[in-house]
N, C-alpha and C positions, 0 to 999 in steps of 0.2 A: 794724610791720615790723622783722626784725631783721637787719641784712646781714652779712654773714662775709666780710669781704676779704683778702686774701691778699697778701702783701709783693713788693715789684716782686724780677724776678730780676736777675740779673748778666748783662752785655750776649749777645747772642749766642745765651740760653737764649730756647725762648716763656716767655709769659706763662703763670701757674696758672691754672685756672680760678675763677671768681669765682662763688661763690653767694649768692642772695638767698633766704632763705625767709618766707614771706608765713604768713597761715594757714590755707588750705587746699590751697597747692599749691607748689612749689618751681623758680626760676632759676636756669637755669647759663647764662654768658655762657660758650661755649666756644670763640668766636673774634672778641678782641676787635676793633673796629673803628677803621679806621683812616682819619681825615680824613671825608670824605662816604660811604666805603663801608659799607654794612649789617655789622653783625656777628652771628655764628650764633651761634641760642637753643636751649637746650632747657627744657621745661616738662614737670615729671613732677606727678601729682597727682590726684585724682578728681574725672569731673565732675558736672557735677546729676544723673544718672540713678544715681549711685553707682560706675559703671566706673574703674579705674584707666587713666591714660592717661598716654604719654610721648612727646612729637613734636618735633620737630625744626623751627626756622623762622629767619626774618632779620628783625631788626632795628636801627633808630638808637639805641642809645642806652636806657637803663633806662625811661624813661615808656613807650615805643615797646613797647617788649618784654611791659611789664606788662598794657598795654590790648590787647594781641594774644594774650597769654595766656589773659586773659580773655574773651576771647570767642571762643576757640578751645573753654574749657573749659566757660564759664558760658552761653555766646550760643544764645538759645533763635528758631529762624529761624520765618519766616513763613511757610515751604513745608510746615512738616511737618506734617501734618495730624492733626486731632484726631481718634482712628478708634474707633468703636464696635466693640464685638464681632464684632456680626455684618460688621460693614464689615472685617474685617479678616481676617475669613476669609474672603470674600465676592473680596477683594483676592487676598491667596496662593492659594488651591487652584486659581484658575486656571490658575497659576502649573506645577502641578507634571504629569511629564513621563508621567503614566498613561495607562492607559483613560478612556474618559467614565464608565464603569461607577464606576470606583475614585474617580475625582470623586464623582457622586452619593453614595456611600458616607460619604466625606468629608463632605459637605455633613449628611448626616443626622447621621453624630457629632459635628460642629461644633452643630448643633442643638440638640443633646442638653446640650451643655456649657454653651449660652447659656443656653436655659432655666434649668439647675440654679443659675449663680450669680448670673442675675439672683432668681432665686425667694430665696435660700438669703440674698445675702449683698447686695442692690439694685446691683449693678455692673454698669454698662451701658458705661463705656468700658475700653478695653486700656489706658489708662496707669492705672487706679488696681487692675489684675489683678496677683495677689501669688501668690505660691508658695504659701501657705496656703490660697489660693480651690482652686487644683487639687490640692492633698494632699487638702481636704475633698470633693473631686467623687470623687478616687479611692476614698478608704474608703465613699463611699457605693456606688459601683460595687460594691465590694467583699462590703461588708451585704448586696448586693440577689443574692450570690453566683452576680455572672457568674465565668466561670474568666480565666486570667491572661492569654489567646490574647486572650480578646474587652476586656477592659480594655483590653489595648496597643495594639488598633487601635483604640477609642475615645478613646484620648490621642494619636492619632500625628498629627491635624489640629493640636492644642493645640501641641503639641513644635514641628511644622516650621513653625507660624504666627508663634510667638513666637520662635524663629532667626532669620527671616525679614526679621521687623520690626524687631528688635532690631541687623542689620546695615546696614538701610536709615537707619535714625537714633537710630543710639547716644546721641544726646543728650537725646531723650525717653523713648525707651522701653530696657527691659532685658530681658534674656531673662531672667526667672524658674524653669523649665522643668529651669534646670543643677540637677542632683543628684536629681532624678528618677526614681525608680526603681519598678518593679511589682516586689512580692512574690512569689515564685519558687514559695511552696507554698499558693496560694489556686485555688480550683476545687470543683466539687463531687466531694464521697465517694458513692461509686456499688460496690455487687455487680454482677457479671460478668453477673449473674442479670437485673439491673435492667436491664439496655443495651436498646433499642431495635433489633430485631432487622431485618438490611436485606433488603428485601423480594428477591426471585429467583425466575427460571425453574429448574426442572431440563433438563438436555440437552433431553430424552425429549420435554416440554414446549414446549422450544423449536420442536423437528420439529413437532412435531405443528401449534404454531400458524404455521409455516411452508405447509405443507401443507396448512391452511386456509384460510391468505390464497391461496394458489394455486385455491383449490376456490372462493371464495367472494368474492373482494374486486373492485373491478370496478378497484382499482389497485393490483392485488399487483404489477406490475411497479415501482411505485415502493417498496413497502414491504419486500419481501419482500430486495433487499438489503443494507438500511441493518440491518434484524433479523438476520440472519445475521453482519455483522461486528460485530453487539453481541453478539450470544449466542453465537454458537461461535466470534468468534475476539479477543471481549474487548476492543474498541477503544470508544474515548472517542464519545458523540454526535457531537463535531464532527469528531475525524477521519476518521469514515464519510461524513458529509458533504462532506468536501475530498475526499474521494479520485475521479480521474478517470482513464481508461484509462490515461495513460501511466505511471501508478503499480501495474498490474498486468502480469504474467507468467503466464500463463495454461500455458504450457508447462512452466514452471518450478513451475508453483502457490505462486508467493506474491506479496505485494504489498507496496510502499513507503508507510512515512509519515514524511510530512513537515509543519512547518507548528506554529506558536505553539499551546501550549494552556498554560493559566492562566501567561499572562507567561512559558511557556518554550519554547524550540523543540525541536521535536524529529523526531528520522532514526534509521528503523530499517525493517530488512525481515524481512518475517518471513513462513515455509511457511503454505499456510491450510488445512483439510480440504479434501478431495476432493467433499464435499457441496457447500462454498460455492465451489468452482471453478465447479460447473456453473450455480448460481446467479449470479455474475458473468457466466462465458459468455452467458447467456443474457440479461442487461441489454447487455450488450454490443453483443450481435448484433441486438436490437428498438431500439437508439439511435437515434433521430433524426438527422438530419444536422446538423453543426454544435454537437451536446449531447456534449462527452465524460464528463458526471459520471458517477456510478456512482447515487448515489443522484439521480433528476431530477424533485424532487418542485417545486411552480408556488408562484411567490410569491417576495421577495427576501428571506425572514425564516428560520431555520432551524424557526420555530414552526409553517409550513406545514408541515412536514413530520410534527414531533409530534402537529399534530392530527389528523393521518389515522393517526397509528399508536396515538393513544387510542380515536379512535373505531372501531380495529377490536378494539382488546384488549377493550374494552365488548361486543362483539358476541361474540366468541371465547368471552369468557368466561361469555356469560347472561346480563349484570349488569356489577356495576362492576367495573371492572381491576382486576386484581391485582396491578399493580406500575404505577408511573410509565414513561415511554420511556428515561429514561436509565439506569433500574435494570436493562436488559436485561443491561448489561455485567458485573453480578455473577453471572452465572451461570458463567462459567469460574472465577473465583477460587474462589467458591464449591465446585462440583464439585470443583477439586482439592484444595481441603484435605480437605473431604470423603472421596474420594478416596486420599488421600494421594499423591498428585502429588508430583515434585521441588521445592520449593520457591524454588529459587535457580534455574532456567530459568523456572518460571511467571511471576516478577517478569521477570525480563528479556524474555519475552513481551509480558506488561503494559507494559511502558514506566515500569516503576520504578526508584528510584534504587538503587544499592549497599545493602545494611539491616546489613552487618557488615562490623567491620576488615578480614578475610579478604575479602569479596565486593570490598571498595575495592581492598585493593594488592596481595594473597597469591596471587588467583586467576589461574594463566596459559592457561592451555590453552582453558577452559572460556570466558575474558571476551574471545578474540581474535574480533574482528570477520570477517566474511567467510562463504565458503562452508560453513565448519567448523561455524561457530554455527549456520547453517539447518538443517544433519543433525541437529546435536544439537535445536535447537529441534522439528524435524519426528520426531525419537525419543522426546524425553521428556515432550512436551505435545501436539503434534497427533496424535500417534496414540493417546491415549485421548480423544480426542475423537471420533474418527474410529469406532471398539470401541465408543463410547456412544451413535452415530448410527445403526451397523449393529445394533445391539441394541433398537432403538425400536419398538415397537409400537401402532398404532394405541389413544390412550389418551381420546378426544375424543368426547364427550356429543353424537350431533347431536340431541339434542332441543333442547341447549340455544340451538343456533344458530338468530339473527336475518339470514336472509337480507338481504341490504343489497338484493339488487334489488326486492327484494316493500317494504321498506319504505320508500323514496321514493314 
């Protein structure tokens, strides 16, 4: 030990501060003590886990000071527990403030990571996990060229596990994690040509298998409006499914939504065709007492409902469907690009976000809220909807049709 003392002052002045420095950490007596009273310590220096650390404390006297030091910076406690990988993810993700969906999720990428670094490098507990195990998981992600979206969510369990613990007891464990960074330009190179092309009705198509669940379905009252505001008026599965009378205006022709979809909430009202008015009316009016949904298909699962509207798209079509239940909603976008539709009222239709500078803060007239935006929305997206419904002509094969009564 070497100590650094400091000359008494002249009456009247405090005292300097006195420093001790040791070898791995440093004393300041910052007020010294006087008779029986403790005197304030400070200890600056790093501790076993490698953190630097500065804290403030009371002591008697230099022995007093040194053994508190010590084991303020070196004192490995009994409570912290010794945690395996899996136990430590197993720990935090219950922790965090999602969906259960967004947990499972978690749970699988946490998996993924066990796996890899027990395989890769034999490390089965989190204190001997080093920045190098997850730089080497990353470039393997990397090799195996997933793109940069899905890497970060396969590290984002690792990131908020190892904060987590590393706050809980700074003395064992470290966040390794800091400096962490996903590569900006990793992903797959793909032609325009190459894209997976997403599946859609045309309008025409739409009517048509509308009009056959009316001819043919022994529950077109359930299906026949959840279809209509996927395909002619481009709304999300589940907001079709939330929607309940007091969310329509039948006089007004249009309807309200509301209500979280993918973690966000969303309010908007919007004009609908005059097609799908009478389709509402008419849910409307055969409602149950007591039922106000729109769509009132049986079951507490929204999957009751899609699988009545696979099993009719099989039937519609002859054979196997030709699109998924929730691909109905790409038939509006579709159309209008197609089309050449407005494209800055289509998205606002949709429930998308601003896509330009100008769409965010430039735009006045067009992005006020209210009665204004319905006209506009009801001039430059529902009425060529409306053109494309009035122009439909019977296009539907009935050879191909599988009577659903004849075949139970």
């Amino acid at each position: 030990m070497r100590s650094l003392k400091t000359r008494g002052t002249s009456r009247g002045r405090p005292a300097e501060t006195k420093t001790y420095r040791f070898e791995k950490y440093t004393l300041h007596e910052e007020k010294p003590s006087r008779g029986s009273l403790p005197g304030r310590w400070k200890v600056s220096g790093r501790n076993s886990s490698g953190s630097y650390q500065r804290i403030h404390f009371d002591a008697n006297g230099l022995g007093e000071a040194q053994k508190r030091a010590e084991k303020i910076l070196f004192d490995t406690r009994d409570d912290i527990p010794e945690l395996t990988l899996a136990e430590a993810f197993a720990k935090v993700i219950p922790t965090r403030r999602v969906k259960a969906a967004t947990k499972a999720h978690y749970r699988q990428f946490a998996g993924s990571c066990c796996a890899f670094i027990e395989k890769n490098f034999g490390v089965v507990h989190w204190r001997r996990l080093r920045f190098e195990h997850i730089d080497a998981y990353l470039d393997d992600m990397i090799k195996r060229g997933l793109s940069g979206k899905t890497v970060g969510h396969y590290l984002e369990p690792v990131r908020f596990t190892a904060a987590w613990i590393s706050r809980c007891w700074p003395e064992r464990y470290a966040n390794f994690c800091l400096g962490l960074r996903v590569p900006a330009n990793i992903g797959h190179s793909y032609q325009f040509d190459d894209q997976k092309r997403a599946a859609y009705l045309r309008i025409a198509e739409v009517c048509d298998y509308l009009d056959w669940l009316e001819a043919h379905h022994d529950y077109a009252e359930v299906i026949r409006p959840g279809v209509a505001l996927q395909g002619l008026c481009g709304l999300q599965l589940q907001e079709a499914l939330r929607l309940h009378t007091k969310h329509v205006d039948l006089a007004a022709g249009t309807i309200t939504i509301e209500g979280e979809v993918k973690n966000r909430w969303r309010v908007r009202r919007l004009p609908i065709p005059q097609y799908v008015v009478e389709i509402l009316r008419e849910a409307m009016t055969t409602a149950p007492k007591g039922d106000s949904r729109i769509v009132r298909y049986t079951g507490n699962h929204w999957k009751a409902y899609s699988s009545l509207v696979v099993g009719s798209l099989d039937k519609w079509a002859g054979g196997k469907r030709p699109i998924a239940p929730k691909d109905l909603r790409n038939t509006l976008p579709t159309e209008a690009t197609n089309g050449g539709w407005d494209g800055y009222f289509v998205n606002r239709y949709l429930g998308h976000s601003p896509q330009t500078m100008a769409e965010r803060h430039y735009h006045g007239e067009v992005s006020r809220d209210g009665d204004h935006l319905i006209q506009l929305l009801r001039q430059r997206v529902v009425r060529w909807v409306e053109l494309s419904v009035a122009e439909c002509t019977k296009l539907h094969d009935e050879s191909k049709v599988t009577h659903l009564r004849q075949a139970r």
